[in-house]
N, C-alpha and C positions, 0 to 999 in steps of 0.2 A: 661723595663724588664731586661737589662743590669745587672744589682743592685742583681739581684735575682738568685740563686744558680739551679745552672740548674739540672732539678726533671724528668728524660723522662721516667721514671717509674709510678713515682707519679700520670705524666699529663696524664695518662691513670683511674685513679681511680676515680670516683664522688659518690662512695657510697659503700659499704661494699660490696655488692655483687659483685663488679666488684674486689674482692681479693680473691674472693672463686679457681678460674681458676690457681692460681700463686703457682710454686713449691715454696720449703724451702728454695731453694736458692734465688728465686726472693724475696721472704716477707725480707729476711736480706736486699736487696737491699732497698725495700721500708723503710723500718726502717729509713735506713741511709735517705733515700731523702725527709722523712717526718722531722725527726731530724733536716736539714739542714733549711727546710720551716718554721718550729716552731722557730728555732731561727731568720730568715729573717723576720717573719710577729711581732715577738715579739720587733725585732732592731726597727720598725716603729712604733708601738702605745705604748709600752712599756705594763708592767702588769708581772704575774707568770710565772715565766718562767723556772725555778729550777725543779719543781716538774714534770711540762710535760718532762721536757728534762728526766725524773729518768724513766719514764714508756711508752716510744716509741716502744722500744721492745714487750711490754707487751700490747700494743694500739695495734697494730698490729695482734697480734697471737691470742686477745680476737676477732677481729674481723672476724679476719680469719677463726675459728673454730666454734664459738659461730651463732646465727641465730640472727642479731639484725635489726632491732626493735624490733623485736615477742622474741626474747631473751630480758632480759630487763637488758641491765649493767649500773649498779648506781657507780655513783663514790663519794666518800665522797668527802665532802667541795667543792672538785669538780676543785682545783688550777692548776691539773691537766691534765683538761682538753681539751687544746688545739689542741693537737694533736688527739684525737677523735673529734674533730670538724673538722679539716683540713678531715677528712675522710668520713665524714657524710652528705657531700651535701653541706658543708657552707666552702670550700675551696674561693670561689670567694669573700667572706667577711670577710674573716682572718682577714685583713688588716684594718676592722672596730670594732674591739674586744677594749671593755669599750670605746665607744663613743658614744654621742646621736644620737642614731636610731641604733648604730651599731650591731654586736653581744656581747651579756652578756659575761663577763668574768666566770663566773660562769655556770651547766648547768642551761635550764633554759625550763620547759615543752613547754610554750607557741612558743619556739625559735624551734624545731624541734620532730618528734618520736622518734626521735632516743637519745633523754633523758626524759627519762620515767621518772625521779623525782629530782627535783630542789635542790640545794645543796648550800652552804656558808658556813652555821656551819658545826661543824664539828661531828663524831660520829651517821650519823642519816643513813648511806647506810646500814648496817646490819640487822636496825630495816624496813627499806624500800621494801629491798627486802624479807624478810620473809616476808610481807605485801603482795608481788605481788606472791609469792608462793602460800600463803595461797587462794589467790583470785582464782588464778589459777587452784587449787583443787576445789572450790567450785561453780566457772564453771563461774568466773567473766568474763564479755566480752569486749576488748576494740578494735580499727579500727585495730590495727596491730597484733594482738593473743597476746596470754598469753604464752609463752614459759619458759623457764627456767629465774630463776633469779641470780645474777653476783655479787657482791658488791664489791667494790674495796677501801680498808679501809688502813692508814698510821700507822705505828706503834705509831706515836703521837695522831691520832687520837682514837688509840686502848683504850689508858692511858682513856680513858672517862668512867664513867661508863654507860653509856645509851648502847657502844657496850658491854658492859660486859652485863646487864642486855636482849639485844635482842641475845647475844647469848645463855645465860641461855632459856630464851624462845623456841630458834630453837631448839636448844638437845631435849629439852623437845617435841615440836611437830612430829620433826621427819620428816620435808617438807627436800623435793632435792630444796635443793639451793645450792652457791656456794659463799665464802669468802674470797679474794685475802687478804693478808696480804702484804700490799708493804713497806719491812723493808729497808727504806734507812737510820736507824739512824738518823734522823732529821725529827724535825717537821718544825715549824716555827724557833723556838728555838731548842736547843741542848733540845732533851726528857728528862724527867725527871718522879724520881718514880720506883718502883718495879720491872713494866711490860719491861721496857726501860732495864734496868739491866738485867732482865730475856732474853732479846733477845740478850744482849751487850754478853753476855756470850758462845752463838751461837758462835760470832766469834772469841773468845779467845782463844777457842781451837786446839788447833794444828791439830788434825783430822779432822776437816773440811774442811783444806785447801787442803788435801789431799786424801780426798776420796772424789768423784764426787757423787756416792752410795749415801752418805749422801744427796745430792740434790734430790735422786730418791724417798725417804720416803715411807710409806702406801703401802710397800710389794705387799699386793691382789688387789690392782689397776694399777699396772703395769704390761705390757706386761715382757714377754720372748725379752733379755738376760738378761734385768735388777732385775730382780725377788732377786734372790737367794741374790745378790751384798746389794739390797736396806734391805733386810730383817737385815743381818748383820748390816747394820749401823743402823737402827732402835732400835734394840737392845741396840746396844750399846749405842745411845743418851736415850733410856729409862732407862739403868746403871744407868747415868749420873746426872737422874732427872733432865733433859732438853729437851729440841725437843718439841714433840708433847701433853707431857702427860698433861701438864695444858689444853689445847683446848680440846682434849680429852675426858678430867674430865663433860666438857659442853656438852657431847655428840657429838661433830663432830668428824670427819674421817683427820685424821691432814699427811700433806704433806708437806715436807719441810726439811731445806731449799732448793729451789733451784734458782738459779739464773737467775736474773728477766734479765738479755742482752744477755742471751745465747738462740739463738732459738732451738736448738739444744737437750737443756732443756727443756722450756716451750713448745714449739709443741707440744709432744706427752706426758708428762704430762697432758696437758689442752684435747687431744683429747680424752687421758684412762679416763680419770672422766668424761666428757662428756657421752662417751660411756657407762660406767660402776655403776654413782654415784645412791645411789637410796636415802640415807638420807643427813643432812649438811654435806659440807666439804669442810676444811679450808687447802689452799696451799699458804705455806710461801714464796716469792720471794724475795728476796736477791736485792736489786737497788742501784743504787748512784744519789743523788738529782745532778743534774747540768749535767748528765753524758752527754760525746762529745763537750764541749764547756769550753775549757780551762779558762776561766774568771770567769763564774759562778760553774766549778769546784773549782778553786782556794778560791771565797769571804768564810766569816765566813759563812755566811745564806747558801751557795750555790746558789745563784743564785733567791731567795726566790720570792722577789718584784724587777722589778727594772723599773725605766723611760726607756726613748726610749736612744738606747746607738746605738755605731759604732760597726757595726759588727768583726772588724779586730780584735780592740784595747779589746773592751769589756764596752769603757769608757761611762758614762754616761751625758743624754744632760738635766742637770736641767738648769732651771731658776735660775740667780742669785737673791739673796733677802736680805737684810739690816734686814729685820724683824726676831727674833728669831721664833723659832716653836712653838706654845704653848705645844704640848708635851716636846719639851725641856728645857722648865719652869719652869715645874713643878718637872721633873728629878734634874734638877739644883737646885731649891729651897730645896727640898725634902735632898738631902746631906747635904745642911745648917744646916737644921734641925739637919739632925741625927747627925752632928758633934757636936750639942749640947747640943742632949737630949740622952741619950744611952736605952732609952724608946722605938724609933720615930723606928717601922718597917714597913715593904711595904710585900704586897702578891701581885701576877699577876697569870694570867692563862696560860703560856705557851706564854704570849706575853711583855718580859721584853723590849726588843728591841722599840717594837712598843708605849709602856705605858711610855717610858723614864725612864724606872727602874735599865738598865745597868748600870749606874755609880755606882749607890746605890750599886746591886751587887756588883760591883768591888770593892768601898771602904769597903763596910759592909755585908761580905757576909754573915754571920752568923744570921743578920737581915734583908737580904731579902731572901724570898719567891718566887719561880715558883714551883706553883702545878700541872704544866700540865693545859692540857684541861680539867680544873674542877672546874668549875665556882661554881658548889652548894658546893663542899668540901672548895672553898676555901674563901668564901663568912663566911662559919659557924665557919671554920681555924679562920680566920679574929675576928670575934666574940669570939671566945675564947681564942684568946691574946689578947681581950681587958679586957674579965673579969679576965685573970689572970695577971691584971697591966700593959701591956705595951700599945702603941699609935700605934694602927696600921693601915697603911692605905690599903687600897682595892681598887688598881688602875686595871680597865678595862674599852674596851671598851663599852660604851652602848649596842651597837646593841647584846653585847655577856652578858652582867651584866641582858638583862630577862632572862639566862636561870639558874642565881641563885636568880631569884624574892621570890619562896618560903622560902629561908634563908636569903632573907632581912627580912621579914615579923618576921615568926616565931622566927628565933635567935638570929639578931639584934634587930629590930626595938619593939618587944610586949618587950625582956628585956631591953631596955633602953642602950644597949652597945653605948658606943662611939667609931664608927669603921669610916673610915675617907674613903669614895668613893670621887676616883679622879675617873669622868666619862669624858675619854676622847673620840673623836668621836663624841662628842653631832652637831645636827642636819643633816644636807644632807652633805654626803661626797665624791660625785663626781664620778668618774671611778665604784667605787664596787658597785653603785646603789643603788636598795631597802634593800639588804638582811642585807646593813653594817648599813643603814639610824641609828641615832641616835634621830630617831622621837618622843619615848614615856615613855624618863625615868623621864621628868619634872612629866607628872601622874602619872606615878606607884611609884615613890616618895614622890611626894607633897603630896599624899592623906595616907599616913600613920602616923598615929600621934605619936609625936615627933622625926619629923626627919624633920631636918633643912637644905633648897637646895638652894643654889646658884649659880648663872651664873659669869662666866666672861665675862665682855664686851671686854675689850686687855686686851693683854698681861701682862699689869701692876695690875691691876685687879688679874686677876689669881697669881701674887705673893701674894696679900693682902689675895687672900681666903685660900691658902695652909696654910698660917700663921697662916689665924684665927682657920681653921680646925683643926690643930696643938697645939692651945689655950683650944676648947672645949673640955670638959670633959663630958658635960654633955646630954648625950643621942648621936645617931648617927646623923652626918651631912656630906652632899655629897655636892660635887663641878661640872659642866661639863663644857666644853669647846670645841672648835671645831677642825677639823683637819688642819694642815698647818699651815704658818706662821701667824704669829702676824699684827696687824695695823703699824707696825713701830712707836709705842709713847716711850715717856721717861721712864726708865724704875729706877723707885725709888731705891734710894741708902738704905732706912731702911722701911721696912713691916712695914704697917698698922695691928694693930687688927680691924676687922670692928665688929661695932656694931652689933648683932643677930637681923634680921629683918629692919636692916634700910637701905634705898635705896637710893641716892644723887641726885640733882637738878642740870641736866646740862645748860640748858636757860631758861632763862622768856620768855615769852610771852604771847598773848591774845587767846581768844576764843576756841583755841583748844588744849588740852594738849597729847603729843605722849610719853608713860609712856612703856621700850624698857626690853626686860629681856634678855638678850645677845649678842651673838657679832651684832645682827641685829642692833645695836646702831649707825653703821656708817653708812649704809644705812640711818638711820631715820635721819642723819645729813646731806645730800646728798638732801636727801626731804627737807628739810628747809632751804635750802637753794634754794633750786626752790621755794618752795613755796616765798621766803624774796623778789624774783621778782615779783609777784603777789598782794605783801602789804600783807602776809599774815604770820606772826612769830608766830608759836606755842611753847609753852613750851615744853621741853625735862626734863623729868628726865628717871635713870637709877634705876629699881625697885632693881636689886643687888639679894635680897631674892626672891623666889617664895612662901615659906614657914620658921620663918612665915611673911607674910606679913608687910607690913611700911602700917598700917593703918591709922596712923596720916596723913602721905603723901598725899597717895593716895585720904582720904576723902576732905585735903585741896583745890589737886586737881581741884577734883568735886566741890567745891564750888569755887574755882577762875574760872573756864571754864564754856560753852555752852557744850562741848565733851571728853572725854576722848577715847583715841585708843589704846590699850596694842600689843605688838607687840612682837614674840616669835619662836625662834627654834623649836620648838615642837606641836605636835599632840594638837586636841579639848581633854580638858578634860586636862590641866597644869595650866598653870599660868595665864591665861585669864579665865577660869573658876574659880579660885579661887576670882578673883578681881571683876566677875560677881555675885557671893556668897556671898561674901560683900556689895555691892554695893545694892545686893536684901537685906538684911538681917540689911541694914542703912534703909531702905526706899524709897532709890534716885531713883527711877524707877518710883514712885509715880510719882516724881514730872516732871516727861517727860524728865530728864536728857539720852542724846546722847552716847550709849558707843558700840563701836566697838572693836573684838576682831580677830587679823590677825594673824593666825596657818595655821602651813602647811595643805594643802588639804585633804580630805577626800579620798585618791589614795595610791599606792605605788607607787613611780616621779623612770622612768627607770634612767638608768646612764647617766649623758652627766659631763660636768662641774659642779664645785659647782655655778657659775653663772647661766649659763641656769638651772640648777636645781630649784635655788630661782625664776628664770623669769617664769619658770614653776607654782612653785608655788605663785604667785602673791605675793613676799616677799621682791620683790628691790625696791630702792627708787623711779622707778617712778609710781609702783603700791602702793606705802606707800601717795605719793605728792595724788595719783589718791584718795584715800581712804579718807584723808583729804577731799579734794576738794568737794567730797560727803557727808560726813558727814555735813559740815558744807551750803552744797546746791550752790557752786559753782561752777557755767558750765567752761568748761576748753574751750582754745581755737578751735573752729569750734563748738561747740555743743552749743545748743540753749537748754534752759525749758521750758516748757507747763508752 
């Protein structure tokens, strides 16, 4: 316990209610001593740490005032979370946050009541909590009551439209809810877009730095002395055509700005709306991402993501690795390009950093794209620089590229655009669990016609598909890959064009053929190699394509073997349905041909490693060896057959 920042305030709290009791002065103490723990529990497992440190202040004084659980506070995306966990009963598991079994880094319902609704993406707390308003009215019952509802939304996450459109909704209904606006200028990325600049302009003004008033806003919800002070500056941001009046326009009751670390502030703001609110309303709070911790003040991100670091220095404890990143691959590859095609542009969503898109930026900025958190804009964006001639590519995460599925479909894929998805993320990615999983974009892909999907098996690989993607003109084609470093192979001095549809023969062998659509490929090498101890050498090839198909292949295949095993990153209904499709549609079924198809499980796998994740899912090599061994009716050491 030496190690850990001594908390004698803290160690009195295990739950919200034990903060109800504590003057204004002690919650400033607690602030500070939770502050201190969030970054202690964050130094040991590593994860978000930027974003809690920006809303300690504000964790505090929601809890303080607010009635939670029976109050219901949503927190968008949720990265912020920490520091309302250390408060909620889960202080003794801090120290297990994104590990298997541990606490979700994210909230997470199943993980305690005191997160009434599970978050990752981003933009979905405004529509949530007008959800538990509306229940609330209409007399829904749940074990903790229905109380008021909280939302606590990022001004990056603002930029989305889903909060634009559940605010339109709120105004419209008219429910008492309440919507924290936490403006710490920074998403993940530096914001971007209209709404960004709308708020950037808050702080440009010189009168805000000097009228406190202006932090008091919404005149008739504030007590006496501050009345008269807050009215003037109201005014005058309404002069300004700034402040309040866009929120406003949506029907909320708008407050702001004030500042999200002064308690001073927030108290008795948060207690007059409490006491007073009867329809929405939205209080702007002013934050710094990183705030109290000199390192994560300091980085670009503020402190966004990080490994497990030293608390003095700030420094951080990765793993050395030989292997490039396969995001960094593609970042690097992707400049090649553009240096020489002045065609070759990139979109992202707010995650240039994460996609490997910063270079791009930096050398070509005028060709790359961050739309913000706006995956459907920037999906149809994407699409419509490709019908007005250029090469654009539309690099995001999986787990974030469903929520512009309707503008693959509709915009791309029915017009035949050639827009180039780097899907990076693809399959289980470890720490961030189910919500990041890149489980199911092989289906919702492969199954739209003419759109061409490939895996990378390494990292060399992934140079030849950017290439080829690069090459295509013809209809849309997507790429995924996974997160982390690469296999450590040679990495080619001149890109491949690969063939559309054709997939390469890594060994011969007998009886049984292991036919691999991503990086599971070294596993399945791992298997056969156990297996070559048993006298048992299957064939290996590398499908390459999910769509369309190497039918030549795959039928040969099935006629040099007894079995065939397709083995894959992704959800039932990808690339193993596809080759089962075929397979029905040759006849080969007829003839009592053996074929097995190994996809992640039918579950959502919690966080642990990206290892234990696959051991989870029966996806490592010695459940690939095991899978063989059955197909082909061979008892493995100690097991006997009937």
């Amino acid at each position: 316990m030496s190690d850990r920042p001594s908390t004698p305030l803290l160690d009195q709290i295990s739950r919200p209610a034990d903060i109800k009791g504590l003057s204004d002065a002690q919650l400033v103490q607690l602030a500070h001593e939770l502050r201190q723990e969030t970054i202690s529990a964050v130094s040991t497992t590593g994860g978000h740490l930027g974003a809690g440190l920006g809303v300690v202040e504000l964790t505090v004084a929601l809890h303080a005032i607010f009635d939670t659980p029976r109050d219901k506070l949503i927190w968008d995306v949720s990265h912020q979370s920490y520091p309302h966990k250390i408060l909620t009963e889960r202080r003794d598991r801090i120290r297990t946050l994104r590990t298997k079994g541990g606490l979700s880094g994210f909230t997470k319902r199943s993980e305690s009541p005191y997160d009434p609704f599970g978050a990752a993406h981003s933009s979905t707390s405004i529509s949530a909590a007008l959800g538990f308003s509306v229940a609330r009215d209409l007399g829904g019952v749940v074990p903790e009551g229905l109380g008021d509802a909280i939302a606590v939304i990022g001004d990056g996450a603002m930029s989305a439209g889903m909060a634009f459109e559940a605010m339109n909704n709120a105004g419209h209904l008219n429910k008492r809810l309440f919507v924290i606006l936490n403006d710490n200028e920074m998403s993940i990325a530096p914001p971007v877009g209209a709404l960004s600049s709308y708020l950037s302009r808050l702080y440009a003004e010189e009168p805000f730095q000097e009228l406190k008033a202006v932090a008091k806003g919404a005149a008739s919800l504030l007590p006496e002395p501050f009345r008269e002070g807050a009215k003037r500056a109201k005014d005058m941001l309404k002069g300004m055509a700034v402040g309040g009046t866009m929120f406003e326009s949506f029907g909320f009751s708008y407050i702001g700005p004030i500042d999200g670390h002064d308690m001073d502030q927030l108290l008795p703001v948060l207690r007059t709306v409490k006491a007073r609110a009867r329809g929405p309303i939205l209080i702007h709070v002013l934050t710094k991402k990183g705030k109290g911790y000199g390192p994560a003040e300091a980085a670009r991100d503020k402190g966004h993501a990080t490994a497990k670091f030293n608390m003095v220095t700030g420094e951080q404890k990765k793993a050395p690795s030989n292997a490039p990143s396969y995001t960094g691959v593609f970042g690097d590859e992707l400049v090649k390009l553009a240096a020489k095609d002045d065609k070759i542009c990139a979109v992202t969503a707010a995650m240039p950093d994460g996609t490997g898109l910063s270079l791009m930026a930096e050398r070509y900025p005028s060709r790359c794209f961050d739309v913000g958190i706006a995956e459907q804009h920037g999906v149809t964006f994407a699409a419509a620089l490709a019908a007005g001639g250029m090469k654009p590519f539309c690099a995001m995460y999986s787990t974030f590229l469903q929520r512009g599925y309707d503008q693959v479909v509709h915009d791309v894929a029915i017009q035949r655009l050639p827009v180039r998805f780097a899907i990076d993320r693809a399959g289980l990615v470890g720490a961030d669990g189910a919500t990041h999983a890149g489980s199911f974009d092989i289906g919702f892909m492969a199954n739209l016609p003419g759109m061409v999907v490939m895996a990378a098996s390494d990292e060399a690989e992934l140079v030849h598909m950017v290439h080829t993607a690069a090459a295509h003109d013809d209809g849309p084609i997507a790429f995924r890959y996974p997160r982390g470093e690469g296999e450590g192979v040679e990495m080619p001095e001149v890109p491949q064009l690969l063939e559309i549809g054709k997939g390469r023969m890594i060994q011969s062998g007998k009886r049984v053929a292991l036919l691999s659509f991503g990086t599971r490929l070294g596993e399945v090498r791992k298997a056969a190699e156990s297996l070559a101890a048993k006298g048992i050498t299957p064939t290996i090839a590398d499908a390459r394509f999910a769509k369309p198909l190497d039918r030549k292949m795959i039928l040969q295949l099935v006629a040099d073997h007894e079995a065939l095993i397709t083995i894959e990153e992704g959800a039932v209904g990808g690339f193993g349905s596809h080759v089962a499709q075929l397979l029905a549609d040759e006849g080969v079924f007829d003839a009592g041909f053996k074929f097995r198809s190994m996809v992640l499980p039918d579950t959502f796998i919690d966080q642990a490693s990206p290892a234990d994740m696959y051991e989870t899912a029966a996806m490592n090599a010695p459940q690939i060896e095991a899978k063989v061994l059955e197909v082909l009716g061979v008892a493995q050491i100690g097991e006997k057959r009937a």
